[in-house]
N, C-alpha and C positions, 0 to 999 in steps of 0.2 A: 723478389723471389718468384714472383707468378711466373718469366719467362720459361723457368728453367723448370717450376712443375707443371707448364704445361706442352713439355717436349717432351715426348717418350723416349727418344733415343738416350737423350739425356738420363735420363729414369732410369732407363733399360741397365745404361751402362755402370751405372752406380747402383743398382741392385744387384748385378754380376759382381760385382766387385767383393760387397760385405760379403755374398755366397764364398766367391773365393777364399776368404780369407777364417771364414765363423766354419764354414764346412754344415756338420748335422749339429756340431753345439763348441761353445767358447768354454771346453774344459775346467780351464784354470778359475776362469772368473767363478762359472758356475760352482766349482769346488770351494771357493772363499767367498765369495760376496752374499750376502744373504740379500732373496730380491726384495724386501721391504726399506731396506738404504737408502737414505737420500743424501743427496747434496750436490754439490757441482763442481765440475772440471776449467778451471781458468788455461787458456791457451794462449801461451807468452810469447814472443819471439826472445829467440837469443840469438839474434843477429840484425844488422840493420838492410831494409832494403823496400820494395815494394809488396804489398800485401795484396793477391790474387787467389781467390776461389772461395771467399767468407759464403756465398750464397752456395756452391756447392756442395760445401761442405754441413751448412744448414738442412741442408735436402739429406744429406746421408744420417746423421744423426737423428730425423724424421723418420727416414723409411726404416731405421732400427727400431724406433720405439716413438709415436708419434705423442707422447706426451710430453716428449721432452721439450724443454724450451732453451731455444739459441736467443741468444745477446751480445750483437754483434759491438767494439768500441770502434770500430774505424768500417769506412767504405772502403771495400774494393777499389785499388788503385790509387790507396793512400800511401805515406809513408811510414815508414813506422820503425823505430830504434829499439835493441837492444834492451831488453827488459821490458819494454812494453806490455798491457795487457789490450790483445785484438781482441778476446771474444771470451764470453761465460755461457756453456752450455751447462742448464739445471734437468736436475729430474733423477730418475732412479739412478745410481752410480753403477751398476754392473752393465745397463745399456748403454751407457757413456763409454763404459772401458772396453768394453766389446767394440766397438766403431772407433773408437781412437785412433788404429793404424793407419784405417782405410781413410781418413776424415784426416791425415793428416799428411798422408802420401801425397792426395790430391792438393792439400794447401800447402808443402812445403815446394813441390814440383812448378806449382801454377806461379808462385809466389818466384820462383828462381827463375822461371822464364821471365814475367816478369818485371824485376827487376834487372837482368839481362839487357831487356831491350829497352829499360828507361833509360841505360847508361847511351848505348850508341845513337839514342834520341836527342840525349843529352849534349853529346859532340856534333852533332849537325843541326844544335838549334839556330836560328836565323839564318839557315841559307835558303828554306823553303824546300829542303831533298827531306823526302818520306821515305822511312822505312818499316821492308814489307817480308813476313816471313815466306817458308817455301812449304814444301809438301815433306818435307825431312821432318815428320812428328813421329811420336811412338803409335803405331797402328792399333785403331782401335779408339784410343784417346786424343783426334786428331781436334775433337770441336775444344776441349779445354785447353791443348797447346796454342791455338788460336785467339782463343775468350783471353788466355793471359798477354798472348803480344797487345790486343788492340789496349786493355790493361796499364801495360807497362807503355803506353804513349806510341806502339807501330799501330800499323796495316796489316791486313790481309791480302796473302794472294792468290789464286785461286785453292777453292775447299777441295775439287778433285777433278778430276779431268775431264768433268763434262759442263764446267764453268766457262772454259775460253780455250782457244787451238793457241798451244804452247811448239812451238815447232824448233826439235833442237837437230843434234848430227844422225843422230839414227833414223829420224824421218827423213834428214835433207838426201841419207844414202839410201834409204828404199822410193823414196819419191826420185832417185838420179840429179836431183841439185834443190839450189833453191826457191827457183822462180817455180820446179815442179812441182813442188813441196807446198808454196803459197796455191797456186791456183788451185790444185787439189781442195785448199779448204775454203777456197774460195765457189767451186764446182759445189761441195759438200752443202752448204750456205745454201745455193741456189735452189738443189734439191730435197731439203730438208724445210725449204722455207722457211729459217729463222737466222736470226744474227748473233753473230758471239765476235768478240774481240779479237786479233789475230797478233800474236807474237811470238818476234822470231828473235833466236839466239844464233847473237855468230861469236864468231873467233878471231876474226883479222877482219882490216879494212877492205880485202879484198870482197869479203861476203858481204859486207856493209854495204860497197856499191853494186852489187846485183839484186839485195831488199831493194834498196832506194829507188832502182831500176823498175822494179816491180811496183810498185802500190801497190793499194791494199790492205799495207801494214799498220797497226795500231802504236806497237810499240816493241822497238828493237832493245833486245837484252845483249849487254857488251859483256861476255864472258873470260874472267882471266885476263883482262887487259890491263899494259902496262900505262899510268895516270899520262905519260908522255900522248900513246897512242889513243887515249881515252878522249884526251883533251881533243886531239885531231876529229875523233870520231864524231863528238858533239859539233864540230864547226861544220862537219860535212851534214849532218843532219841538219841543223839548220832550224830547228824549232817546227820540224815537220814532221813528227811523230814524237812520243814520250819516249825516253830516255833510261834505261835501266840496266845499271851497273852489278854485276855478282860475281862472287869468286874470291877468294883468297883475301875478303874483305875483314879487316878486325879494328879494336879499337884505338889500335896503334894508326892506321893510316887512312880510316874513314874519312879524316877533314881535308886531305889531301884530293880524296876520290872523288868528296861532295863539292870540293871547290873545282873540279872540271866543266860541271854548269849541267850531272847529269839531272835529272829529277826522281829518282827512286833508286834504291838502293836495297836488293835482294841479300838476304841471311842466311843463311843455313844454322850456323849456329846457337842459332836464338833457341832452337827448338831442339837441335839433337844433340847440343853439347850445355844446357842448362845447367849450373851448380845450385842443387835444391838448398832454400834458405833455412836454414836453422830456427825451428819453431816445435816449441815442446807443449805438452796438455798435462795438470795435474789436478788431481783431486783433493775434496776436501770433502771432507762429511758433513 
């Protein structure tokens, strides 16, 4: 837990959060709950999958009311079936009920990513291809869409654009091609005196041999390619840069993609089309 309270953005964001949602008071509770109440909230799932955000969610239920106590039954990044009991948060029940929504958005969301991404982990295990999600998160909640890929058994790739030069069509047509487009951040490099990784997305084999042409590159992203010309692509590279395939990738033809010999494999969907897992909070006096 210390990682996560001692990040303030982390903090920040889940203190906005309850605001959002408690406003100046929690009405309802406050109208029924008398605050001398004890007892605890058990948090079940009712579905099966991977369990993501127990620690975050500990922190929220903290900064509601810091006397409550979390008791977590599984670690982050366990699995967990249907009816299971993940976690008993004790202490006064109107500060339980009040944070219940917020405390469960974050774990039913974090939890659906996920297990999202242990499924297509789970179709390319033994080829040695890792996958990695993209910058498609809900803005704002970019570090927990993350926290749950690495979670559910991905990677990460870059947090935001001042991680690594991502060079796709819009740059290659303001820089006038591609070899423009590399030196540029290569020039960049020079003058800023520091190093960051450089990858390029192409589209066809033709752009492929004018990267290749170039150096410089770290790792070329094959976008939208058919497994035919995929295949082609990884022979011309040649094991001379890392290899990373995206695009119209799902769990239907993953094994197909990862058997071309790329070595990473780019998501989008991990993150912006997540199905939150089914996980309920009840109380008991």
């Amino acid at each position: 837990m210390d990682r996560i309270r001692d990040n303030e953005l982390i903090l920040d964001i889940l203190e906005r959060a309850l605001i959002e949602d408690i406003g100046e008071q929690d009405i309802t509770t406050e109208a029924i709950f008398s605050k001398d109440i004890f007892g605890i909230g058990k948090i079940i799932a009712k579905d099966s999958g991977i369990i993501a955000g127990l620690e975050v969610i500990e922190n929220i239920f903290l900064i509601m009311d810091e006397e409550l106590k979390f008791h977590p039954r599984f670690k982050d990044g366990s699995s967990v079936n249907n009816g299971d009991l993940i976690a008993v948060v004790a202490g006064n029940i109107a500060s339980i009920v009040s944070a219940e929504r917020v405390a469960l958005n974050f774990l039913q969301r974090m939890s659906g990513i996920a297990t999202l991404t242990s499924k297509f982990v789970e179709e390319v295990k033994g080829t040695g291809v890792k996958i990695y999600d993209t910058r498609k998160t809900v803005p704002g909640l970019r570090i927990f869409d993350k926290m749950a890929v690495k979670l559910g058994g991905g990677e990460n790739h870059r947090f935001g654009l001042n991680d690594m030069f991502l060079i796709k069509e819009n740059h290659i047509e303001a820089a006038g091609s591609i070899t423009g487009a590399i030196e540029a951040c290569l020039d960049f490099m020079d003058d800023q005196e520091q190093d960051f990784k450089i990858e390029v997305e192409v589209k066809n084999l033709d752009e492929l041999s004018e990267v290749l042409n170039c150096g410089g590159v770290d790792i070329i992203m094959l976008d939208n390619f058919q497994v035919d010309h995929m295949i082609k692509a990884v022979q011309l590279i040649n094991h001379r840069v890392e290899v990373e395939a995206s695009g119209g990738i799902n769990l239907e033809n993953i094994k197909d993609v990862a058997a071309t010999g790329v070595n990473r494999i780019s998501i989008g969907a991990l993150t912006h089309s997540p199905k939150a897992l089914d996980i309920s909070l009840l109380i008991e006096r």
